[in-house]
ZAMARGU-4260 file (C-alpha; in steps of 0.2 Angstrom, whole numbers, plus 5000, padded with zeros to 4 digits):
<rodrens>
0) 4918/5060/5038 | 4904/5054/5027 | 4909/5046/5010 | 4898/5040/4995 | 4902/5023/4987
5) 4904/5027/4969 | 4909/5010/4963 | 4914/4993/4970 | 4921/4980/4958 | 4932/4965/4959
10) 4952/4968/4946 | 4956/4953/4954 | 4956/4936/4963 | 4948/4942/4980 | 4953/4960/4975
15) 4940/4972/4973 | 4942/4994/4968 | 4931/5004/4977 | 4929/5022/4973 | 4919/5034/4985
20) 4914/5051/4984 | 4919/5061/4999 | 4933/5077/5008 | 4951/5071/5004 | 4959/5086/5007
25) 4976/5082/5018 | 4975/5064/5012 | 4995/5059/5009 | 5002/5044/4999 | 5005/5030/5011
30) 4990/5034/5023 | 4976/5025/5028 | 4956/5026/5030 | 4948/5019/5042 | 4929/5012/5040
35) 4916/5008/5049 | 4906/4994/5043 | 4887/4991/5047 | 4886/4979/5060 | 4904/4977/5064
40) 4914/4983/5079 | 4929/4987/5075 | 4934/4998/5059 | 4944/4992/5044 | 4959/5001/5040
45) 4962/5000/5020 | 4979/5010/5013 | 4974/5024/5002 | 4977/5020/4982 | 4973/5035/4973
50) 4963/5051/4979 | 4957/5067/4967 | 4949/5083/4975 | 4932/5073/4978 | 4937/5056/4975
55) 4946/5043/4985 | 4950/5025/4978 | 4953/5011/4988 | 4959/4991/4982 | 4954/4980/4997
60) 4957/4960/4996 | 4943/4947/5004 | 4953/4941/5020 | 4938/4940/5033 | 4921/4943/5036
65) 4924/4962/5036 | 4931/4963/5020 | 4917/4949/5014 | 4904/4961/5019 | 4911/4976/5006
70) 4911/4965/4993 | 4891/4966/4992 | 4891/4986/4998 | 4881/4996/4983 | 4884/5013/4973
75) 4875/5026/4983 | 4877/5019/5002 | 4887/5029/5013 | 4902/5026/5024 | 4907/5033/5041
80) 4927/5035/5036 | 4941/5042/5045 | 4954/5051/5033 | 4972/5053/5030 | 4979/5041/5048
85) 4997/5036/5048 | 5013/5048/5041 | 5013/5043/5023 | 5029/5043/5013 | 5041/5056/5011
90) 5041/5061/4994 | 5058/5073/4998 | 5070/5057/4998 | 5067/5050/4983 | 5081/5055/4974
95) 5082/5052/4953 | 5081/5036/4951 | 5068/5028/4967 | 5058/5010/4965 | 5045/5008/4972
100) 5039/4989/4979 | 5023/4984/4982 | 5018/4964/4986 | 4998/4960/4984 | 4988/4973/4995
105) 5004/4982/4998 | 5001/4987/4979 | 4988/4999/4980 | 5000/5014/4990 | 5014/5012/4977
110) 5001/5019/4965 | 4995/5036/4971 | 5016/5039/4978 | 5019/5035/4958 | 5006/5047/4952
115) 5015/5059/4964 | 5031/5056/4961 | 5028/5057/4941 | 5022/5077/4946 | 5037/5081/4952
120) 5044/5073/4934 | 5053/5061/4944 | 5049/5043/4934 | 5051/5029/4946 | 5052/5011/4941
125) 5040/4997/4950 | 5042/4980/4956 | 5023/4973/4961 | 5025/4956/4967 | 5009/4940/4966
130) 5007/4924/4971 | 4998/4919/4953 | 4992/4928/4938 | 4974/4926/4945 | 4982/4941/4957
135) 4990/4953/4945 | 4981/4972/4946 | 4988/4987/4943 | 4999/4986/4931 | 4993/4994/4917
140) 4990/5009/4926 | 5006/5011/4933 | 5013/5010/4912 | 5000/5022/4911 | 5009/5034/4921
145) 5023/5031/4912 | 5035/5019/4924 | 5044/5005/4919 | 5036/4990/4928 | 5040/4972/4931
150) 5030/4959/4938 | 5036/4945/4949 | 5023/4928/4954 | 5028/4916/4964 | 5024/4901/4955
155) 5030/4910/4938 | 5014/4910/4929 | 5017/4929/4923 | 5034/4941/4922 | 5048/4933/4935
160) 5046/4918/4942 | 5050/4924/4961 | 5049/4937/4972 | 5053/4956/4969 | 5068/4952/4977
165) 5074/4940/4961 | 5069/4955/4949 | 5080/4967/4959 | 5095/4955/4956 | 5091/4949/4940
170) 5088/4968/4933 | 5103/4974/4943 | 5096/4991/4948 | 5103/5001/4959 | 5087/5013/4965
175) 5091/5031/4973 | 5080/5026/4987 | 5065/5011/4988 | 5048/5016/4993 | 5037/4996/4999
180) 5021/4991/5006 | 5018/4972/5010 | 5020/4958/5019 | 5031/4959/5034 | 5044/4944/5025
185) 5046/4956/5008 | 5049/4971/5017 | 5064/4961/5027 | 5070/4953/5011 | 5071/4970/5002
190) 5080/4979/5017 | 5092/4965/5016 | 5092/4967/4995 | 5098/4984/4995 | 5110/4994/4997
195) 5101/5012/4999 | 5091/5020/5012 | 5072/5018/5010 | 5055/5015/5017 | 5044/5002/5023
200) 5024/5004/5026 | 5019/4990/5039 | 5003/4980/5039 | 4999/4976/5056 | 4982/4971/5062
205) 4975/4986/5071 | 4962/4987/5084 | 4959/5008/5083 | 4968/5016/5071 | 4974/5031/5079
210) 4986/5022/5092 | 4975/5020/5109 | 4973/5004/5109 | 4993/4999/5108 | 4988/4983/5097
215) 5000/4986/5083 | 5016/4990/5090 | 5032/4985/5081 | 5051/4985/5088 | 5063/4998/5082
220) 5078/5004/5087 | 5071/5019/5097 | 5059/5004/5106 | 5040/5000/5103 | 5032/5008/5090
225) 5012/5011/5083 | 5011/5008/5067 | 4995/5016/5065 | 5002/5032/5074 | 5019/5031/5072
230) 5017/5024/5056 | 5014/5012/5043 | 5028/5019/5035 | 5046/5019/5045 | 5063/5023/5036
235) 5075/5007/5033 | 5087/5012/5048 | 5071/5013/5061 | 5066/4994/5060 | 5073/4979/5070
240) 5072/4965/5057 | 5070/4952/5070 | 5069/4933/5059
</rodrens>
């Protein structure tokens, strides 16, 4: 589909918001977007953050040339985007009392599965996790909402100095269910952290998007899996936490 840019700002160190004007019907939290960038082979898959009837917000970081080359994209230029890719979360598991973990760019899903979650008048608490406080985003909005939030950097320059990890011991909750998006380390450590069922969406590089290429297959217990088909997100039981 064609999408609008809107608005594209940096909220952070390397982070930037973009907003784009475009269809979102069947768009799910914990999907993805594909998008083709002028000039560039291959299409950069970015989670979905938040989403409205006409609008779809995305937080991407600065990690490559790609990403460099939307940092300068203007209001008005249109995109060529592939909508609602991967399963999503399932919003049915939650429980009453789910957390949701999100670690840098893994932050941005936690969002719209909050706003979701909050509809159902289940209030979920958040664990968002930063190297520094040059990283931090987000936060306000999820208060917004009307969650209880806390905020883990690693080198303790704001909220808990750790991982999300340390602020799930140190809090002592005991979530219904855990819903996380980050890097491959925090999603093992918060497996091993808890005691509950949950979800974890992966970030794998990917080649396609919509699992032809084979290029970001994971092992689970049922054998190789896409995580761009047969993914990002994967319950807790599925994985293989190989060290």
């Amino acid at each position: 589909m064609e999408f609008m840019i809107l608005s594209n700002q940096p909220i952070a160190k390397s982070v930037y918001k973009m907003v784009l004007a475009g269809d979102t019907r069947g768009i799910k939290a914990g999907q993805f977007v594909e998008l083709a960038l002028p000039g560039r082979f291959l299409r950069r898959p970015i989670s979905v953050c938040d989403w409205t009837e006409n609008t779809l917000t995305l937080i991407y970081k600065v990690v490559g040339v790609g990403t460099e080359d939307m940092t300068q994209m203007q209001e008005g230029v249109k995109l060529d985007v592939l909508t609602a890719l991967g399963n999503g979360y399932d919003l049915d598991r939650a429980g009453d009392a789910p957390v949701l973990i999100g670690g840098g760019v893994g932050v941005p899903p936690m969002y719209g599965l909050a706003r979701e979650l909050c509809r159902r008048g289940i209030i979920p608490t958040i664990l968002l996790g930063f190297n520094t406080i040059d990283e931090v985003f987000y936060e306000a909005q999820f208060l917004a909402l009307g969650c209880t939030v806390y905020v883990a950097t690693a080198d303790g320059s704001y909220g808990t100095k750790g991982f999300v990890t340390d602020v799930l011991r140190e809090e002592n909750l005991t979530p219904s269910y855990y819903y996380t998006c980050g890097p491959l380390p925090m999603l093992r450590a918060v497996a091993n952290a808890t005691v509950c069922s949950g979800e974890a969406s992966f970030e794998e590089r990917m080649g396609c998007g919509f699992g032809a290429c084979m290029g970001c297959t994971i092992l689970t217990t049922q054998g190789h899996k896409r995580v761009c088909k047969d993914g990002p997100v994967f319950q807790k039981e599925e994985i293989e936490w190989q060290s």
